[in-house]
C-alpha positions in Angstrom: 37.4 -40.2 -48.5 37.2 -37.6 -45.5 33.8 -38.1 -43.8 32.6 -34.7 -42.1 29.0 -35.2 -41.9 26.6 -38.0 -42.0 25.6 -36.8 -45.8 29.3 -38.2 -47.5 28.2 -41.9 -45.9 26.0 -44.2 -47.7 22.7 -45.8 -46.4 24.1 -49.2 -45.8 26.9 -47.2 -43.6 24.0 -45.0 -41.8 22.0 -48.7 -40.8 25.5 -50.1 -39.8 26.6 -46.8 -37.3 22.6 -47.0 -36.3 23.1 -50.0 -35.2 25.7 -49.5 -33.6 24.3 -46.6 -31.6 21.2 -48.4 -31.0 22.6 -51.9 -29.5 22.7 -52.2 -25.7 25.9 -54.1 -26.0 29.0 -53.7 -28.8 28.0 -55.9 -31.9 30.3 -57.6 -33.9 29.8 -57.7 -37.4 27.6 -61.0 -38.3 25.0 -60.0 -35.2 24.9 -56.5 -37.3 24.5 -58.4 -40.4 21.4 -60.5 -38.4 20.0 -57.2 -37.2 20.1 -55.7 -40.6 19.0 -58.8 -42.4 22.0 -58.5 -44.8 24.5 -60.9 -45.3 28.0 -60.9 -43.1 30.3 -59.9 -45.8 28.1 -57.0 -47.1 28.3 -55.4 -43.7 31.9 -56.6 -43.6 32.4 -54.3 -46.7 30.7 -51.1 -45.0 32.1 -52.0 -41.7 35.6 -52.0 -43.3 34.8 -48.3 -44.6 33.4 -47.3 -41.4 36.6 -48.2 -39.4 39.3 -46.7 -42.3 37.9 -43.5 -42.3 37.6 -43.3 -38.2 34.0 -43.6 -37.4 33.7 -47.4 -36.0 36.6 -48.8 -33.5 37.2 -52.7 -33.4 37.7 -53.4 -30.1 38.9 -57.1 -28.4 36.0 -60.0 -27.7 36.4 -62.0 -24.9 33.8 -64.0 -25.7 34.9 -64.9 -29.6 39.0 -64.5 -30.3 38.2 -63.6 -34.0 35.0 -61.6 -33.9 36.2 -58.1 -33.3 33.1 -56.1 -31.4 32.7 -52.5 -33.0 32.4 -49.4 -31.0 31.4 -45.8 -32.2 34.3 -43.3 -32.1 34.3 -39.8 -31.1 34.4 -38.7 -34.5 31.0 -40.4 -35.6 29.5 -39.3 -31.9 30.3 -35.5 -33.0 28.8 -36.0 -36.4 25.6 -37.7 -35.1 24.9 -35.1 -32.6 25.3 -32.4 -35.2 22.9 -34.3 -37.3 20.5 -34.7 -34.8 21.0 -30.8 -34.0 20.5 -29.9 -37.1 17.3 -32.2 -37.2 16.1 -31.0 -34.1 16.1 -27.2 -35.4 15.0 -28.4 -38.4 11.4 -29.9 -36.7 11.2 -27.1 -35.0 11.3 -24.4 -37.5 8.6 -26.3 -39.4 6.5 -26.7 -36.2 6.5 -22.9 -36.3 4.4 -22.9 -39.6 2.4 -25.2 -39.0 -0.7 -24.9 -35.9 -1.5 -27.7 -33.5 -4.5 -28.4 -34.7 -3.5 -28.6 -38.4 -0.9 -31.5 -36.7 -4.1 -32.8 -35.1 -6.0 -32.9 -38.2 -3.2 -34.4 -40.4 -1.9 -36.9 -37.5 -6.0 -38.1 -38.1 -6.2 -37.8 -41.8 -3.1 -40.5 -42.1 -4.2 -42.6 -39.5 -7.6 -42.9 -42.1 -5.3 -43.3 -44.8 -3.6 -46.3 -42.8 -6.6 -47.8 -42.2 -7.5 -47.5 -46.0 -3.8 -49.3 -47.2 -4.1 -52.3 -44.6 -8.2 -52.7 -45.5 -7.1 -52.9 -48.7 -3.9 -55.1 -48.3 -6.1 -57.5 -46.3 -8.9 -57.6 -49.6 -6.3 -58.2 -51.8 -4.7 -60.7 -50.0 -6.6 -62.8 -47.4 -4.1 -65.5 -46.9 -1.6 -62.8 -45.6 -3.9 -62.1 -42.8 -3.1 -63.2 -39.2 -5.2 -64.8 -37.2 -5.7 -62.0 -34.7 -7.0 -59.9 -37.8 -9.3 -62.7 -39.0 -12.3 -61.9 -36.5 -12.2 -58.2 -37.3 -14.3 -57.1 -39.9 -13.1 -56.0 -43.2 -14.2 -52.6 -43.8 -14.5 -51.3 -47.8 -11.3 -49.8 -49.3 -13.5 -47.0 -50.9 -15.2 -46.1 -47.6 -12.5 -45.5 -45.6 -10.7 -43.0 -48.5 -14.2 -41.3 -48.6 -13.2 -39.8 -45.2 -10.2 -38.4 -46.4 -12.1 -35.9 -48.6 
């Protein structure tokens, strides 16, 4: 397979590189898998991928002789700044259809609608709530998507 863009990798490969990226340090493959909360060898597999077709680099651990740390090529450093180009251009053609204020009103309108899911979580559920939560008032499901009319 001949990756070009980020669209030809899979979402399992996208966490992996993501990681990657994100990590102050190289990662070897089981801290991935710890970050990801997926098991070694499924990572293993994408990792695998990842290096054949050029996008991850294993590079020497001097602190494990085995455990291979994995570093982002050039290849997949060109294709993640064309995606986040592309996304970048992307935000900001919508932003040109759309006012502040409408942002504004919908960044509110959400926020209510957040309130509404974890209000309604919490009724459903009462043992899942934390104790920070359990002084707080639970406000009525209905009334809070009442305000989103």
């Amino acid at each position: 397979m001949v990756v070009s863009d980020a669209a030809s990798l899979s979402t399992l490969q996208k966490l992996v590189i993501f990681a990657v990226f994100d990590a102050p340090a190289p990662l070897t493959v089981p801290q991935i898998g710890r970050v990801l909360g997926h098991p070694r060898q499924v990572i293993q597999r994408a990792v695998n991928d990842l290096v054949r077709n050029g996008l991850l680099e294993k590079v020497p651990n001097p602190h494990h002789k085995r455990a291979m740390l994995l570093v982002p090529t050039d290849k997949i450093s060109d294709i993640k700044q064309r995606a986040e180009k592309r996304a970048l251009e992307t935000a900001e053609a919508f932003m040109e259809t759309i006012s502040a204020e409408r942002c504004h009103v919908l960044a509110g309108e959400l926020s209510v609608l957040r309130e509404a899911i974890e209000a309604f979580i919490q009724e459903r559920y009462p043992s899942d709530r934390n104790s920070s939560d359990a002084t707080q008032p639970i406000s009525s499901t209905w009334s809070l998507l009442d305000k989103l009319k």
